[in-house]
N, C-alpha and C positions, 0 to 999 in steps of 0.2 A: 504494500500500500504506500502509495503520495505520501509522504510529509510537508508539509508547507509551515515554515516560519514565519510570522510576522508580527508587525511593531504596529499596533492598532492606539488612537486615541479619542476618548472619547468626552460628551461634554454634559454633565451637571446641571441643568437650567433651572436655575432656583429661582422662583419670584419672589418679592418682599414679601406674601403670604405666606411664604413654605410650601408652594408646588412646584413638581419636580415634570417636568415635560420625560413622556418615554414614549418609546416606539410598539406596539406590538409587530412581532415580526415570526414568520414560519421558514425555517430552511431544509425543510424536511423532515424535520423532532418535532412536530407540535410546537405552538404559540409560545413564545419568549415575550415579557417584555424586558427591553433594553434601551438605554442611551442612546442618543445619538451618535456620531462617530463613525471611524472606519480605518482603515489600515493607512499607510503610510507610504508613501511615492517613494521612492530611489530620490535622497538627497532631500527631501521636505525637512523642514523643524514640525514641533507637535503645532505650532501656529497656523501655518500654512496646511497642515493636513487637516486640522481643523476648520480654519478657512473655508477650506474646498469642501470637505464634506456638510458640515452645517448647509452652505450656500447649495448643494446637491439633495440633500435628504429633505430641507424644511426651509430655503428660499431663506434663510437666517442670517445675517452679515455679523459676522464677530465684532464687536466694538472694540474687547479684548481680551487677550488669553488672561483667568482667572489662573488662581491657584491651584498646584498638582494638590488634590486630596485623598487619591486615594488608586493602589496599584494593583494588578492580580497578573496570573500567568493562570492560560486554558488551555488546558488539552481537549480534544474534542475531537469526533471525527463526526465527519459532514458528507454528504455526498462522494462515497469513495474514497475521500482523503484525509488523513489525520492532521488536525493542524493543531500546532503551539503558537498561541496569541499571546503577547504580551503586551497592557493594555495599563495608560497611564489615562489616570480620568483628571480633567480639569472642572472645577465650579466657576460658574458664571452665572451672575444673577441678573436677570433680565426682569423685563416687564410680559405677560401672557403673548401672545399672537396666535396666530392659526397659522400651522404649516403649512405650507405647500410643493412638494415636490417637482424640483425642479430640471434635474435629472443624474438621477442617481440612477448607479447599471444597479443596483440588488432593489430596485422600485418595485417587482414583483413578489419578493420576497417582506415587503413591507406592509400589513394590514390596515392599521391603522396610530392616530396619533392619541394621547391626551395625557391632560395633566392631571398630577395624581398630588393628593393632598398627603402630609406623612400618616397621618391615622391612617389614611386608604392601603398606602404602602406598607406599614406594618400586619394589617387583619387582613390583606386579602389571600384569595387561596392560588390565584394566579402565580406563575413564575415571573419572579424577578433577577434580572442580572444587571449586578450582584446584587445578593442578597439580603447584604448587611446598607444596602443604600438608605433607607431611613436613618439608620445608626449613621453613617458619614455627613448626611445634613443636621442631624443632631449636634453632632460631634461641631462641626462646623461652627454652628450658631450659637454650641455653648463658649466655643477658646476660638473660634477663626482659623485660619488658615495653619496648618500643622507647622513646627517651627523647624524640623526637617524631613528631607524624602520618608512619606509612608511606607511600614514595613509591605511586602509582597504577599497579596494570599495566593494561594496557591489552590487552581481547581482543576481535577479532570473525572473525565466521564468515567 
């Protein structure tokens, strides 16, 4: 089997309310929801690959990279190929919008959008990734931004 490596980044949208924008998304596992984000070009900084995917998945213009909050490394295998992600999530507190898609190649693999309140994110029974994301907006709003790089959690299938 394929291994594929990559450096994914993803983005946090927190409003002055405490809702968090996620994506529902299916790649063949049943419904995820997940961040924004996406993998990384040959030579991007997490700026610019942020940049482009925001502007790609939800028509979004970064005003600017927030703070790394929080890191994971995934093993998974997806359609034939096992891949290892390693995924730096940045917080950026926005004001709500409605996304819109603008074009992103994984648009099929995209359900739907919405924003999720932390109560919502804690009780619901749906998947989250990651899982501890109400705890990293917590975490956030109790001390701010971590005062260095987040330890790495570590997930695989």
């Amino acid at each position: 089997m394929r291994i594929i490596d990559r450096q994914a980044m993803r983005a946090i949208l927190l409003t002055p309310d405490d809702r968090v924008l996620l994506m529902r998304v299916d790649y063949g596992t049943g419904d995820w929801w997940i961040t924004p984000g996406g993998g990384a070009e040959p030579g991007e900084t997490a700026e610019q690959t942020l940049r482009r995917e925001l502007a790609e998945e939800l028509g979004f213009a970064l005003p600017a990279l927030g703070p790394l909050v929080w890191r994971r490394r995934v093993a998974m295998t997806l359609r034939q190929r096992r891949w290892r992600q390693s995924e730096d999530y940045f917080l950026i507190e926005t004001q709500d919008f409605v996304p819109v898609i603008r074009n992103a190649p994984e648009a099929g693999a995209i359900r739907e959008f919405r924003w999720w309140s932390l109560p919502e994110m804690r009780h619901t029974g749906e998947r989250l990734a990651p899982a501890v994301l109400p705890r990293i907006v917590l975490d956030y709003r109790a001390n701010g931004p971590p005062g260095s790089p987040p330890e790495i959690e570590i997930v695989e299938d």
